[in-house]
C-alpha positions as CSV (number, residue, x, y, z in Angstrom):
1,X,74.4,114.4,92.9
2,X,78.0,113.8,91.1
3,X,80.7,112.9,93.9
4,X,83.9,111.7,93.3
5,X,85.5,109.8,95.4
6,X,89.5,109.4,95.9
7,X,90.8,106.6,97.4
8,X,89.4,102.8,97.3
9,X,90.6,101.7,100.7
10,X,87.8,100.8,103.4
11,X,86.5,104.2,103.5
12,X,86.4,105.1,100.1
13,X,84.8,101.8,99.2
14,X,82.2,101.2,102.5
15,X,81.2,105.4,101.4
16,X,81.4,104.8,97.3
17,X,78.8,101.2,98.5
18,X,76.6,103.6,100.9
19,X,76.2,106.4,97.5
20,X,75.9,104.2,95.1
21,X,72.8,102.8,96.6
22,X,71.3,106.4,96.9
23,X,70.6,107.1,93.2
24,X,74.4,109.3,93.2
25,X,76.5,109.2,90.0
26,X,79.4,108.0,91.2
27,X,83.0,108.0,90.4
28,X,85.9,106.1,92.3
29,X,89.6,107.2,91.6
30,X,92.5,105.0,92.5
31,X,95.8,104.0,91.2
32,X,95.3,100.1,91.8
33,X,93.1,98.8,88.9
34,X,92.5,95.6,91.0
35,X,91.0,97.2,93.8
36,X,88.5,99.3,91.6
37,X,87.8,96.0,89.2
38,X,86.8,94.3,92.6
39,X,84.4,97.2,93.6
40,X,83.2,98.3,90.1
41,X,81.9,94.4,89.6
42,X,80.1,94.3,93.1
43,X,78.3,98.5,92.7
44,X,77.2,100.3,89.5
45,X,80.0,103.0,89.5
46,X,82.5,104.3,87.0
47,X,86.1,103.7,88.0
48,X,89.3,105.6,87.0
49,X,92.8,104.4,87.4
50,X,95.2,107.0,88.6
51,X,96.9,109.2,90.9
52,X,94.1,111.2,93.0
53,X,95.9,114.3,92.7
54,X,96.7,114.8,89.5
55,X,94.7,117.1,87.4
56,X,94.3,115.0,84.2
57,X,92.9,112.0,86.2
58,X,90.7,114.3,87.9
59,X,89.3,115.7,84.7
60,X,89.2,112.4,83.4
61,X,87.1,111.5,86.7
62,X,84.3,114.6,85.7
63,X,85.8,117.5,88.0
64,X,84.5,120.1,86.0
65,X,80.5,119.5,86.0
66,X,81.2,117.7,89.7
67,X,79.1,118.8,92.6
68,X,81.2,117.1,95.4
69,X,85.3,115.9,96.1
70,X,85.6,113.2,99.1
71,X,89.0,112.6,99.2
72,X,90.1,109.7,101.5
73,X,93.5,108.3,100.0
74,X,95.8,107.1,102.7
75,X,97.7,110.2,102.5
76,X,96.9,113.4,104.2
77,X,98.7,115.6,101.5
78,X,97.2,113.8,98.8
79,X,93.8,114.4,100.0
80,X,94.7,118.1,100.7
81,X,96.6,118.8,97.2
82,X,93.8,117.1,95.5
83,X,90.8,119.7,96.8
84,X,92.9,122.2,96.1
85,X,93.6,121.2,92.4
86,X,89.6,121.0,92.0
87,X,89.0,124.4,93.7
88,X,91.6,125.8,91.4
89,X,91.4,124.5,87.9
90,X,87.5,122.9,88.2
91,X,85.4,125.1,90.9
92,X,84.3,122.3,92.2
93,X,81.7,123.4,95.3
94,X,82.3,121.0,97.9
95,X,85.4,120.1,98.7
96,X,86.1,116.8,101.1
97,X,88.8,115.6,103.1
98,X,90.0,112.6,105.1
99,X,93.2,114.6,107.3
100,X,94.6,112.2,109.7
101,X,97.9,113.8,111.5
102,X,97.6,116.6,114.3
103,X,100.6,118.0,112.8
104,X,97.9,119.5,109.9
105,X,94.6,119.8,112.4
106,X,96.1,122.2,114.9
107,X,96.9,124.8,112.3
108,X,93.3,125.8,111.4
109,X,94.5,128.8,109.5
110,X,95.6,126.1,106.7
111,X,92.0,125.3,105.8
112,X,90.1,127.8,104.7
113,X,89.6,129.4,100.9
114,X,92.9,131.8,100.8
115,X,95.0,128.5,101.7
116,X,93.3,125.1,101.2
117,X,90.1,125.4,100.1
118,X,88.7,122.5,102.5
119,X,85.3,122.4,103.0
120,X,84.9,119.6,105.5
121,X,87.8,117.6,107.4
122,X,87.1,114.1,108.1
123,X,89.6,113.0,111.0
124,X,88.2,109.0,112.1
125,X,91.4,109.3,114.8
126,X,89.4,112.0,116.7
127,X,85.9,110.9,115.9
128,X,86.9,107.4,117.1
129,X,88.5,109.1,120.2
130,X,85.4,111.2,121.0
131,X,83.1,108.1,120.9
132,X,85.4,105.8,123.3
133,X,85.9,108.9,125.4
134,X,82.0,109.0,125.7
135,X,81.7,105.2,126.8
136,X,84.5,105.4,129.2
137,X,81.9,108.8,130.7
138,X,79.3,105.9,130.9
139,X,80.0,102.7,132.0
140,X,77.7,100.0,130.7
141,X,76.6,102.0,127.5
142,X,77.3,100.7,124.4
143,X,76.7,103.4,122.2
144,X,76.9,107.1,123.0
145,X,75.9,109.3,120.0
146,X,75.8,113.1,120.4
147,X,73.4,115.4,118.8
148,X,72.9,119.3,118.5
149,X,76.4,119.8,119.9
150,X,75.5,117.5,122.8
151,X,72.6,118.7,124.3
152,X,71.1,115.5,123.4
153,X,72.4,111.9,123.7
154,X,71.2,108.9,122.3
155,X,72.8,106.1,124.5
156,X,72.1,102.0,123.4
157,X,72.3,99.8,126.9
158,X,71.6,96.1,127.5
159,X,68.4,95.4,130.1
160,X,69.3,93.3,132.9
161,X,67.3,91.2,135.5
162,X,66.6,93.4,138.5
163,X,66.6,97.1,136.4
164,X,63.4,98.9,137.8
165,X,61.6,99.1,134.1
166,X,62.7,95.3,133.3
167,X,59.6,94.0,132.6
168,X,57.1,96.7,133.0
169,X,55.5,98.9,130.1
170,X,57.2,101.4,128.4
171,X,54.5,104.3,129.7
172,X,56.0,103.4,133.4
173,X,58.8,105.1,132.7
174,X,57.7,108.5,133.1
175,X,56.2,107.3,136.7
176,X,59.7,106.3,137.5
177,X,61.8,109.7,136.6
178,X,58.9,112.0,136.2
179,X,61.8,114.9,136.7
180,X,64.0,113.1,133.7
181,X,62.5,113.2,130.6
182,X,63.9,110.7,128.1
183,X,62.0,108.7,125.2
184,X,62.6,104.7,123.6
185,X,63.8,104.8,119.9
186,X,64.1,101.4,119.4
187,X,64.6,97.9,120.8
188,X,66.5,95.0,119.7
189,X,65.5,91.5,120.6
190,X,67.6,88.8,119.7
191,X,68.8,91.4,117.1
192,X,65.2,91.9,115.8
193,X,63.8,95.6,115.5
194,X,60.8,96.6,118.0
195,X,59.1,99.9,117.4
196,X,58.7,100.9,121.4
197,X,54.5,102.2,121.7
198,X,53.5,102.8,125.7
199,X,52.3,99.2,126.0
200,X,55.9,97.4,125.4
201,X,57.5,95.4,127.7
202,X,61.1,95.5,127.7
203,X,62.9,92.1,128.9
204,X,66.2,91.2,130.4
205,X,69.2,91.3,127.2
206,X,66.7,93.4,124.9
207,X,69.3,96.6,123.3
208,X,67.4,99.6,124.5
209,X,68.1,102.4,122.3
210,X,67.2,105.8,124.0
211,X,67.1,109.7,123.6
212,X,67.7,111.9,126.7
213,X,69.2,115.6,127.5
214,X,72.6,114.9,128.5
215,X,72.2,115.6,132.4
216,X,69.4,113.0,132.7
217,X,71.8,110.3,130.3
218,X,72.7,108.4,134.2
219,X,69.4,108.4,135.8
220,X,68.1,106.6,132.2
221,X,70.5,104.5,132.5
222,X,70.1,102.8,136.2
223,X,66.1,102.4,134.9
224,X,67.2,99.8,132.8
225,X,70.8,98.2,134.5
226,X,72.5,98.7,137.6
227,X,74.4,100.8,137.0
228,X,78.6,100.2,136.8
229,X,80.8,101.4,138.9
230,X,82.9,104.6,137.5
231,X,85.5,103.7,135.5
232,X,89.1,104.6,137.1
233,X,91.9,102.3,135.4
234,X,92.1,102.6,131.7
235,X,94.7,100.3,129.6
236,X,95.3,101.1,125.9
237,X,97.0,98.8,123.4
238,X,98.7,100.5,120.7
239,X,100.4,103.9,120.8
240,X,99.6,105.5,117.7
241,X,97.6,108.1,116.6
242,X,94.4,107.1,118.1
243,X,96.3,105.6,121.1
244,X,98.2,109.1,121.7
245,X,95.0,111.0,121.1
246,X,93.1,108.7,124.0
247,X,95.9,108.9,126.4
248,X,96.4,112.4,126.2
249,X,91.9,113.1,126.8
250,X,92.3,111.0,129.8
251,X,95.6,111.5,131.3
252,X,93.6,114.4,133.7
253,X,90.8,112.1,134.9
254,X,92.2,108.5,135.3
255,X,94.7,106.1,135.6
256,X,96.4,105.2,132.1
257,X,98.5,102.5,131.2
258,X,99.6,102.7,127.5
259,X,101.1,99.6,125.7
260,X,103.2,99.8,122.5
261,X,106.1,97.8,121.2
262,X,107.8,99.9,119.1
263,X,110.8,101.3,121.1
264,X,110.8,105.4,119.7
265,X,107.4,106.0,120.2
266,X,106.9,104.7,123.9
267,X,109.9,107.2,124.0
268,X,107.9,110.4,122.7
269,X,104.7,109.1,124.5
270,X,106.4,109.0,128.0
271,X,108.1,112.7,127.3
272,X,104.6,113.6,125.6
273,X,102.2,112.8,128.4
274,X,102.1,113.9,132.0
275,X,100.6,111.0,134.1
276,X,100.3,107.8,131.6
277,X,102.4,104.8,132.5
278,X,104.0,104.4,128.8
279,X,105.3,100.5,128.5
280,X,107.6,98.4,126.2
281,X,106.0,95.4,125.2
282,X,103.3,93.3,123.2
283,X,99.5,93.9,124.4
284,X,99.2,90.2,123.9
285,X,102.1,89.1,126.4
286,X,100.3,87.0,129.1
287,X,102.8,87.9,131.8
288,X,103.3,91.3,131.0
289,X,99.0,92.2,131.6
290,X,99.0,90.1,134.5
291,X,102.5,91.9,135.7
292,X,100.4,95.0,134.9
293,X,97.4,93.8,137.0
294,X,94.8,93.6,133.9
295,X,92.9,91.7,136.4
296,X,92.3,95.5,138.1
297,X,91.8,97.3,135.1
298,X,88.4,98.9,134.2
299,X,88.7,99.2,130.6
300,X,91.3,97.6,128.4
301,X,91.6,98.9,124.9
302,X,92.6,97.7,121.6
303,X,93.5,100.0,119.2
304,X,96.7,99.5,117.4
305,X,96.0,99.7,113.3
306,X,96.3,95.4,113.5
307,X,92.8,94.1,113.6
308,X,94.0,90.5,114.7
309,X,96.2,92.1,117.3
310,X,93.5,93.9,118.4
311,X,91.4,91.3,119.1
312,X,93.4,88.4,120.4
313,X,94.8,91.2,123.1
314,X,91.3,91.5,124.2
315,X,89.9,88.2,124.6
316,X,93.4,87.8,126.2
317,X,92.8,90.9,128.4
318,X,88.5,89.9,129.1
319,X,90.4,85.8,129.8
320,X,92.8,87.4,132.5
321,X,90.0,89.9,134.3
322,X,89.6,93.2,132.7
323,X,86.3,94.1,133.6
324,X,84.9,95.4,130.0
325,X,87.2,95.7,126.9
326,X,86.6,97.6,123.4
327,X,88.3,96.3,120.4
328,X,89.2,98.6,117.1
329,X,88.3,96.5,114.0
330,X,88.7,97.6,110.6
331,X,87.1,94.9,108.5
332,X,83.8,95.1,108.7
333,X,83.5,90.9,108.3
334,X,85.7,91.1,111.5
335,X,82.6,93.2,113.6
336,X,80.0,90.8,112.8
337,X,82.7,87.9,113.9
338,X,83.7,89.1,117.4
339,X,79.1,89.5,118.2
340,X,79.0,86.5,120.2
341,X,83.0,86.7,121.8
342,X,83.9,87.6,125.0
343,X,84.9,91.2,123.3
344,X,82.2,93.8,125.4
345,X,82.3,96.5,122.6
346,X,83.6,96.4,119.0
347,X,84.7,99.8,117.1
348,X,84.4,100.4,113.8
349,X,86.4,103.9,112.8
350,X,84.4,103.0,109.3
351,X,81.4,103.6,110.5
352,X,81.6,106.7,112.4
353,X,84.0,108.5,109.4
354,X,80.6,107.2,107.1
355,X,78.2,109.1,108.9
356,X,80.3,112.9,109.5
357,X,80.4,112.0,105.3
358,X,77.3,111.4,104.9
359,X,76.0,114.2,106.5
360,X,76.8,116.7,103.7
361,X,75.7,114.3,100.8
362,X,72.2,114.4,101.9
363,X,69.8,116.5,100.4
364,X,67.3,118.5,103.3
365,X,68.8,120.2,106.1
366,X,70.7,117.3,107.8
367,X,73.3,117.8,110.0
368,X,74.3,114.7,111.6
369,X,74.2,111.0,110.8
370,X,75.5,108.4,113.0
371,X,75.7,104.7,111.6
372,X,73.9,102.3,114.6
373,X,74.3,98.5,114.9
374,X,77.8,98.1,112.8
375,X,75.6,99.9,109.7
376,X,72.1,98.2,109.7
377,X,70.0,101.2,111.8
378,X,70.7,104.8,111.4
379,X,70.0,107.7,113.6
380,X,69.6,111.3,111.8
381,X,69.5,115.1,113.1
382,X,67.6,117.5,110.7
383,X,66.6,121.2,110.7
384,X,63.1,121.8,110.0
385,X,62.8,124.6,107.2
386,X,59.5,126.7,105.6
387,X,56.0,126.7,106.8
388,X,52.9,125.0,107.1
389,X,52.8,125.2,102.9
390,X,56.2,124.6,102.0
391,X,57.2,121.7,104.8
392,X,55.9,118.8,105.3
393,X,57.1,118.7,109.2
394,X,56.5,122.3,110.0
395,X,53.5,122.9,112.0
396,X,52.3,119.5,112.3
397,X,52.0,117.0,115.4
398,X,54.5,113.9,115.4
399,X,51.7,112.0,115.1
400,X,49.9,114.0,111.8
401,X,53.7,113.1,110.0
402,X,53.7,110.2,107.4
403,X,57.0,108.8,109.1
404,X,58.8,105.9,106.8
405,X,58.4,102.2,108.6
406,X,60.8,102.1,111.5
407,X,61.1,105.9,111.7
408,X,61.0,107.6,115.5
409,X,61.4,111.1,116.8
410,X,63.0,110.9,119.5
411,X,63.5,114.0,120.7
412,X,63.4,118.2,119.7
413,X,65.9,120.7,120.1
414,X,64.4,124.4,120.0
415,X,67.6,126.9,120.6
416,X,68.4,125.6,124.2
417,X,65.1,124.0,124.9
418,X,65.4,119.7,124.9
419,X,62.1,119.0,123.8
420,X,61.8,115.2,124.8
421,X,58.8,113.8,121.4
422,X,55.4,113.5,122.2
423,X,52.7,112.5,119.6
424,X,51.5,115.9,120.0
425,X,54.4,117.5,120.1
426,X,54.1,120.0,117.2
427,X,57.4,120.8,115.3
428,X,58.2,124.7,114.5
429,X,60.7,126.0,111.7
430,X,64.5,125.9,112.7
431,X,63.6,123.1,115.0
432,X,66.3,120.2,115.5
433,X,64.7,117.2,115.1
434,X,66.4,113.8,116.5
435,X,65.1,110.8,114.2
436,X,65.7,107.2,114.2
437,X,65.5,104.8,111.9
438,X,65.6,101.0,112.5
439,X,66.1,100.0,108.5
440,X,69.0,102.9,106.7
441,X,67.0,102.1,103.8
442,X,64.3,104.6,104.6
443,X,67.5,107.5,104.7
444,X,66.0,108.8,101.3
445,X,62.5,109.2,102.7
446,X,63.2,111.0,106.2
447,X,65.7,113.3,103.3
448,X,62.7,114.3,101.3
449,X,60.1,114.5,104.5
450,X,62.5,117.7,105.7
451,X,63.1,119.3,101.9
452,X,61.2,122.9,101.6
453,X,58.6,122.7,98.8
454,X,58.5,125.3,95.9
455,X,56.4,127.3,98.1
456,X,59.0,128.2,100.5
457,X,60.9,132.0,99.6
């Protein structure tokens, strides 16, 4: 496929690293010849230097025989003038945009083909507000992925002494909730990959990734932990766009403190929300958290656009008594860093704006792609197409299915039916099917397992 790609910030370059690798041809705009000199001598891409908008760079860049714009400059009305400039003067037929500021996402009218011709909006503000939203919903997780519009989660928990399936067999499970179906993806031991079969034992501090229907998600959950105690005080660092988002999703349901030192917009937070304490101050003040009785806060979060900040105001926070605390960190050197900190979770707005991408690059039906374990293990929805003679999924038993190493089905989704995977669980056309894989290097097989043969009409 030819994609170009605007912008070389951390999302154009972390997405223009994940398509290079793929077999994609590849072209990377920007107007800093530095920054593309630095990526084009690390990935085997062609550069151009320029403004992302502008028709002559873009024609430079191939528009006219390109299959696919991702535009993710750090401007919103770049990115949007650009796809319309390709949809105008190239035709290009997918168009891709990174759109960051509510002002532009509330007016849905505004993208579609008589207006801007956007064919996907990428906003990693509200993705990375839905996925904190979901661990705040489930204390103790620390992933929450949804999948066929959240029918069925995929939650990643630590195992600790005294859970009921801590040390016993995997097969036990189903003795122990024989009314909540759920199934083991994959384990991580010592940061090691296990494929789960029936005979595993899972021990204290192994990452237990596992698929459920969404109602069952808690009753999972206290097999393997005790479970936490529901979160009711939440404290956010950082009152930007992500901050405001947050604040305003949870304003209904708990008690919100929001920290920000910049003097106008604690101003338009206070007038903007209805129950969130807005203060004036730095999130990394000793005096003002323990004035602010961090020490009786549930969750304390980090997510002003400072990844230093947003770190030293956590270990701060976890030092002082916050019972769990989540961190925003840009650099990805930065998530691998804070592993072994007192930091409890570590979120990477990268990773999750990689995966919504991703999901329309690849070939075969796939819907969504969620990046797992900062970018080393990938988890995949894909529609089953064709028939016996044009798929090779359709009509066979998980267990008939040449699965890539490391691959799982987890679970099924037939219309409203959660099918829980079973080695005899036989997959029908227009099937969801939840996958995961331990090593993202297998993407391109699981891709080509769920693309319709020649047969298929």
């Amino acid at each position: 496929m030819k994609i170009i790609i605007l912008g070389a910030g951390q999302v154009g370059a972390s997405v223009a690293s994940n398509l290079a690798r793929e077999d994609n041809d590849i072209t990377l705009v920007d107007a800093d010849p530095r920054v593309l000199q630095d990526i084009q001598d690390r990935l085997d891409l062609r550069t151009v230097v320029g403004r992302a908008a502008s028709p002559e760079v873009l024609q430079r860049a191939g528009a006219e025989d390109a299959d696919m714009i991702i535009a993710v400059t750090n401007s919103d009305e770049t990115n949007m003038v650009a796809c319309q400039v390709a949809y105008t003067l190239f035709h290009t037929p997918t168009k891709i945009a990174r759109v960051r500021a509510l002002d532009y996402l509330k007016h849905k009218k505004l993208f579609s083909q008589e207006a801007l011709p956007i064919d996907v909006i990428i906003s990693p503000e509200q993705l990375v507000t839905q996925y904190v939203q979901r661990l705040i919903e489930y204390p103790g997780a620390l992933q929450v992925l949804d999948f066929a519009d959240g029918k069925v989660r995929l939650v990643a928990v630590r195992a600790y002494y005294g859970g009921p399936l801590v040390g016993h067999e995997l097969r036990t499970l189903r003795e122990h909730i024989p009314k909540a179906q759920a199934r083991v993806a994959a384990i991580f031991r010592r940061g090691k990959p296990i494929i789960p079969e029936g005979d595993t034992i899972i021990e204290a501090e192994d990452e237990v990734f596992f698929i459920a229907a969404k109602k069952n998600i808690r009753t999972v959950m206290s097999e393997l932990r005790k479970l936490d105690k529901p979160i009711r005080r939440v404290m956010l660092a950082g009152g930007g766009n992500i901050g405001k988002r947050l604040a305003q999703a949870l304003d209904s349901q708990y008690q919100v403190k929001i920290i920000d030192r910049n003097v106008e917009r604690t101003r338009e937070l206070s007038e903007e929300l209805d129950r969130s304490i807005v203060l004036l101050g730095d999130a990394a003040d000793e005096e003002l958290l323990k004035e602010e009785n961090i020490d009786n806060t549930d969750v304390f979060c980090a997510i002003t656009n400072d990844d230093e900040a947003n770190i030293v105001s956590s270990m701060l926070a976890k030092r002082l008594g916050a019972r769990k605390v989540m961190t925003l960190i840009n650099r990805p050197a930065y998530v691998d860093l804070v592993q072994s900190s007192p930091i409890d979770i570590a979120i990477s707005p990268q990773q999750a704006t990689i995966g919504s991408l991703l999901a329309h690059v690849w070939r075969g039906d796939v819907v969504v792609v969620h990046s797992l374990r900062h970018g080393k293990a990938e988890a995949i929805e894909a529609v089953a197409h064709g028939d016996e003679s044009s798929s090779k999924v359709v009509g066979r038993a998980i267990d008939q299915i040449k699965l890539p190493k490391g691959t799982t089905i987890g679970a099924i989704v037939r219309g409203e039916d959660v099918i829980i995977a079973h080695h005899d669980t036989v997959i029908e056309s227009d099937d969801h099917v939840i996958l995961f894989l331990v090593d993202k290097k297998r993407v391109k097989e699981v891709e080509k397992l769920f693309q319709v043969g020649i047969t298929f009409i």
